[in-house]
MARBA-3410 file (N, C-alpha, C, O; in Angstrom, 1 decimal):
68
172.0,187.1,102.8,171.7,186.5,101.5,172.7,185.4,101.2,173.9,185.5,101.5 ~ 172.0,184.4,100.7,173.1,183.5,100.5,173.6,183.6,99.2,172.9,184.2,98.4 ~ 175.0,183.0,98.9,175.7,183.1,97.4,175.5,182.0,97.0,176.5,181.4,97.2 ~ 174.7,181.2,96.5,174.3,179.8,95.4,175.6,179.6,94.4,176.1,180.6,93.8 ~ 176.3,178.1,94.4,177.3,178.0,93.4,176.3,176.6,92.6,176.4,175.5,93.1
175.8,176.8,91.7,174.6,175.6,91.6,175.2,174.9,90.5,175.4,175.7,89.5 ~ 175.6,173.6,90.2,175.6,172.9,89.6,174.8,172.3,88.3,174.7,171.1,88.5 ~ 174.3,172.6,87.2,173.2,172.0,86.5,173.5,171.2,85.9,174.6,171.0,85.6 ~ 172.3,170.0,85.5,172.6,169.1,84.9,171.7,168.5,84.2,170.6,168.4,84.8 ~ 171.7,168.2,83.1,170.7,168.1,82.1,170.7,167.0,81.3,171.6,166.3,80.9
169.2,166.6,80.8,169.3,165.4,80.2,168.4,165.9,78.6,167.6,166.7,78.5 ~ 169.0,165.1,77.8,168.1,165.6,76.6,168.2,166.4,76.6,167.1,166.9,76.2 ~ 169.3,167.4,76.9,169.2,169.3,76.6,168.6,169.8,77.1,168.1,170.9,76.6 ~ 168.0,169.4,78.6,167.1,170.1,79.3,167.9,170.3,80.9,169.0,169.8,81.3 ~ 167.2,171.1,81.3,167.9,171.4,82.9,166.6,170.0,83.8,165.4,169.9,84.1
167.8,169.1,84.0,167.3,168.1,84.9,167.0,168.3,86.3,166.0,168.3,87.0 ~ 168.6,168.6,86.6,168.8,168.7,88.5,169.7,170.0,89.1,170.4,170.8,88.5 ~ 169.5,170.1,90.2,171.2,170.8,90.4,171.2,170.4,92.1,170.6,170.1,93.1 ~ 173.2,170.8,91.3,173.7,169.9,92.6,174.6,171.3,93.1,175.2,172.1,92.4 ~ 174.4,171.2,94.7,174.7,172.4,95.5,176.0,172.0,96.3,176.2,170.9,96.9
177.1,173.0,96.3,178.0,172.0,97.9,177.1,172.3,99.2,176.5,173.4,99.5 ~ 177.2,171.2,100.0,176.7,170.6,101.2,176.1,172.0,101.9,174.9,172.2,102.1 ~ 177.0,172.9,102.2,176.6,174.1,103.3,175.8,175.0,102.3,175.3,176.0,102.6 ~ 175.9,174.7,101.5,174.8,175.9,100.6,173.2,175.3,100.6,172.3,176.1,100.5 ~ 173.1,174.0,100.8,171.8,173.1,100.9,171.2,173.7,101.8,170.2,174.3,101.8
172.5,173.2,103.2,171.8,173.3,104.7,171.6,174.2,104.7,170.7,174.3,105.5 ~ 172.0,176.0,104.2,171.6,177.4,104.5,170.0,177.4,103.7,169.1,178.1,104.2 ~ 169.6,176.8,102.7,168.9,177.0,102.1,167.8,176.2,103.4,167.2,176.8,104.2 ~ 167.9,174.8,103.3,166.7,174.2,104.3,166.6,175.1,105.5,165.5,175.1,106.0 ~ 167.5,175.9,106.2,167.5,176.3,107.4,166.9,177.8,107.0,166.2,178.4,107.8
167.1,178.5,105.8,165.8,179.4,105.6,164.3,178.9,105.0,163.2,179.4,105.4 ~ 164.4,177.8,104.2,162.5,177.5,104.4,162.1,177.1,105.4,160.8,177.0,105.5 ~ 162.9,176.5,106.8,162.2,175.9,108.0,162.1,177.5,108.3,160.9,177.7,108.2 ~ 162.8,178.7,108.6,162.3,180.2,109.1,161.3,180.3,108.1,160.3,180.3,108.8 ~ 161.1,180.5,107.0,160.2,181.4,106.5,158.5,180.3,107.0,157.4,180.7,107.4
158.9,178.6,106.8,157.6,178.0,107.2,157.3,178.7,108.6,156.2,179.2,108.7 ~ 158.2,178.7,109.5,157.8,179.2,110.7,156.9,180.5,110.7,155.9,180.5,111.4 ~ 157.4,181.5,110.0,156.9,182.9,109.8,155.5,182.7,109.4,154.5,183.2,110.0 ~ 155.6,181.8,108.4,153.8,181.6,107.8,153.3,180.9,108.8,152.1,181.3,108.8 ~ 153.4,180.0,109.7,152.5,179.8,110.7,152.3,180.3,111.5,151.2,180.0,111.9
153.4,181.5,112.6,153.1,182.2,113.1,152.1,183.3,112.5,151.1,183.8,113.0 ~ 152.5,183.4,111.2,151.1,184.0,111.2,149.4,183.6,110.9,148.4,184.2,111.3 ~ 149.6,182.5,110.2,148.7,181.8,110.1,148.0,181.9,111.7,146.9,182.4,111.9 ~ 148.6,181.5,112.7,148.5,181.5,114.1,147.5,182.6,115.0,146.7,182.5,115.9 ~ 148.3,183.7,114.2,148.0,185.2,115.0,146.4,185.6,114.2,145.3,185.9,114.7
146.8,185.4,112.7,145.5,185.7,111.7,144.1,184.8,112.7,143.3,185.6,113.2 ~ 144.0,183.3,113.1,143.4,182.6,113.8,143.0,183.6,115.2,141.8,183.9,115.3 ~ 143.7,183.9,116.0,143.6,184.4,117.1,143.6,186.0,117.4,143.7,186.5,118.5 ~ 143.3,186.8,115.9,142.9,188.0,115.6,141.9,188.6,116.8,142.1,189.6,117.6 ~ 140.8,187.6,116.6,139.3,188.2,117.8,139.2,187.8,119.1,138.3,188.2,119.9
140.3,186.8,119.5,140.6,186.7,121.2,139.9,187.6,121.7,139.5,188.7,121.3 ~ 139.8,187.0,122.6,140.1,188.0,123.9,141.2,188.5,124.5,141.8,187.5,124.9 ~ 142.0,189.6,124.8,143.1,189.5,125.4,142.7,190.2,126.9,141.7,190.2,127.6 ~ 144.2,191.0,127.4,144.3,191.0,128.8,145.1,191.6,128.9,145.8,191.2,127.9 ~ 145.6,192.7,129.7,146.7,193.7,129.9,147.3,192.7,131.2,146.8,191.9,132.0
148.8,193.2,131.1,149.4,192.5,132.0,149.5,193.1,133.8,150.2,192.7,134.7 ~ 148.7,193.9,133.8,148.2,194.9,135.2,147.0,194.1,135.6,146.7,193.8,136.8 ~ 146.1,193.6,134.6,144.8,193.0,134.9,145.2,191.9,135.1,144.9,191.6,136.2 ~ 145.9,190.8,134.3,146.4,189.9,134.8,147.3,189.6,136.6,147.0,188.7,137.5 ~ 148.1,190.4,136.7,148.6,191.0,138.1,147.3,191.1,139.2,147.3,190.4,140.2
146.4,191.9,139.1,145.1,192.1,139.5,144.7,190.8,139.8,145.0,190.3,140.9 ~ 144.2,190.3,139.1,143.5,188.6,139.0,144.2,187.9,139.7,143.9,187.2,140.6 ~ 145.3,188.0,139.1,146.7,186.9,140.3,147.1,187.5,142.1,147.8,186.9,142.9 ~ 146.4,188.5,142.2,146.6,189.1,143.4,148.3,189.3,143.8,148.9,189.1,144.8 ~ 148.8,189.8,142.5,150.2,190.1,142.4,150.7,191.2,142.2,151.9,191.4,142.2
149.1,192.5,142.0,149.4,194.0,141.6,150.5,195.1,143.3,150.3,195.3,144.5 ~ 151.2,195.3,142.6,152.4,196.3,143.4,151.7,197.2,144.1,151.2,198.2,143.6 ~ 151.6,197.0,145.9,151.1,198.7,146.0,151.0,198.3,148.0,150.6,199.2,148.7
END
């Protein structure tokens, strides 16, 4: 978990902006690039739910690579 030291700043008595120190930014961008990742791998897998797949003995098989 990250510790946030957030800066606010306000215009007209409102919360305008906030300002982060530098390595608190980058921890933050470097967890939404993982979590986007997460959602497209699944996005990915959801897509590819009804494949076809293949045990890796059958593949071995087909490749004329089975042990014996």
């Amino acid at each position: 978990m990250i510790e946030l030291h957030p800066e606010i700043l306000k215009k007209n008595g409102k919360n305008e902006f906030v300002v982060l120190p530098y390595e608190e930014f980058e921890a933050l961008q470097a967890l939404l690039e993982d979590a986007e990742d997460v959602l497209e791998l699944r996005r990915a897998k959801a897509e590819e739910a009804d494949a076809p797949t293949m045990g890796l003995n059958e593949v071995r098989r087909e490749l004329g690579l089975e042990k014996g």
